[in-house]
C-alpha positions in Angstrom: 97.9 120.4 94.2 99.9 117.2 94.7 98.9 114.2 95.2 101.5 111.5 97.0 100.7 107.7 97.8 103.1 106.1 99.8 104.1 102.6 101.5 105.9 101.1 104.8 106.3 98.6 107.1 104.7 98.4 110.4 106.1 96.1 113.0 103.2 93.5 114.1 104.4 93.6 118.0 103.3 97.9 117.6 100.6 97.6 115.6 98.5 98.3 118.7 100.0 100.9 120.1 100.5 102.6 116.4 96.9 102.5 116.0 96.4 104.1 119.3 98.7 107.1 118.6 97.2 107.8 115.5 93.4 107.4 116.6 94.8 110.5 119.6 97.5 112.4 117.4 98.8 114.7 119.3 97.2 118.5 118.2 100.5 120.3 117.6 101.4 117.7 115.0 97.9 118.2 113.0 99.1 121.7 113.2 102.0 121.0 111.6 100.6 118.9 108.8 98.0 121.9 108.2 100.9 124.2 108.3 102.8 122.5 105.5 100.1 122.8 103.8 99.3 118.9 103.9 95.7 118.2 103.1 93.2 115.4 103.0 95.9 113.0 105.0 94.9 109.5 105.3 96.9 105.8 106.3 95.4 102.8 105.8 96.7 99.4 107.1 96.8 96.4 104.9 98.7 93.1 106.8 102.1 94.7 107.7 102.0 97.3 105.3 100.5 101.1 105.8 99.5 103.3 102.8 99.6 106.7 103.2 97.7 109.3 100.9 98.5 113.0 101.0 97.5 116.0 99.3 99.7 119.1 99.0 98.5 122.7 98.5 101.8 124.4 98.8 104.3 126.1 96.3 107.3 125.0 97.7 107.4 120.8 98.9 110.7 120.6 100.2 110.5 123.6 102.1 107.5 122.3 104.0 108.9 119.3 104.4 112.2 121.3 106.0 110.0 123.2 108.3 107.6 120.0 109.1 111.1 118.2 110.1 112.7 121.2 111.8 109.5 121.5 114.3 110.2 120.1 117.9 106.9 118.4 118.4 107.0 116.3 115.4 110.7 115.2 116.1 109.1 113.6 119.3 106.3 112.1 117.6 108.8 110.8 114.7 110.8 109.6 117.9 107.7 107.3 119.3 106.6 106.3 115.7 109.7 105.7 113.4 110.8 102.4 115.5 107.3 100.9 115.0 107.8 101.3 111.1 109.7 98.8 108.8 111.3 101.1 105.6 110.7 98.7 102.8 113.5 97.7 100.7 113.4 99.6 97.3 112.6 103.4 98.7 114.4 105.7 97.0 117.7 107.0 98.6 116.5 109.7 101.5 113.1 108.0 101.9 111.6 106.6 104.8 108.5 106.3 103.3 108.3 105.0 100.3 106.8 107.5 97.4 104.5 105.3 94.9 104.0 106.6 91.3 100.4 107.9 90.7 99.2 106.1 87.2 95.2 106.6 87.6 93.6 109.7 88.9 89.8 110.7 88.2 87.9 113.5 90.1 
């Protein structure tokens, strides 16, 4: 298992309506995240920044990824959500979220 912290920007003026999507996501994208074998999924809101935490179960990240990307239900969802979201600056080159490095873990 995988564990992946990571950061964006939310646009004030859809902070609303981002919060509403999320509070009703859509079931074929929780499919999607279960089939990609994403666990344990969380985002949390701090000012104009969200934190997401995600767990992975999988053997094989980018393929997941490929097939979570390739699925026409989460394209639309990406479509509604990815204008609300601010990339930060220093994201790696690829990213739209931003991956943080883990340095404290206890069970």
């Amino acid at each position: 298992m995988r564990r992946f912290g990571q950061v964006i920007g939310i646009k004030q003026e859809h902070l609303d309506e981002y919060k509403e999507l999320h509070a009703n996501t859509w079931p074929g994208v929780l499919k999607v995240i279960e089939d990609c074998n994403i666990r344990n999924y969380s985002i949390f809101l701090h000012g104009d920044l969200l934190f997401a935490y995600m767990e992975y179960h999988g053997d094989d990240f980018e393929a997941d990824m490929a097939k979570m990307a390739a699925d026409e239900i989460t394209q639309k969802w990406w479509d509604i959500c990815m204008p609300m979201q601010n990339p930060v600056a220093d994201r790696a080159e690829g990213e739209w979220w931003k991956t943080l490095e883990e340095i404290f873990h206890t069970d």
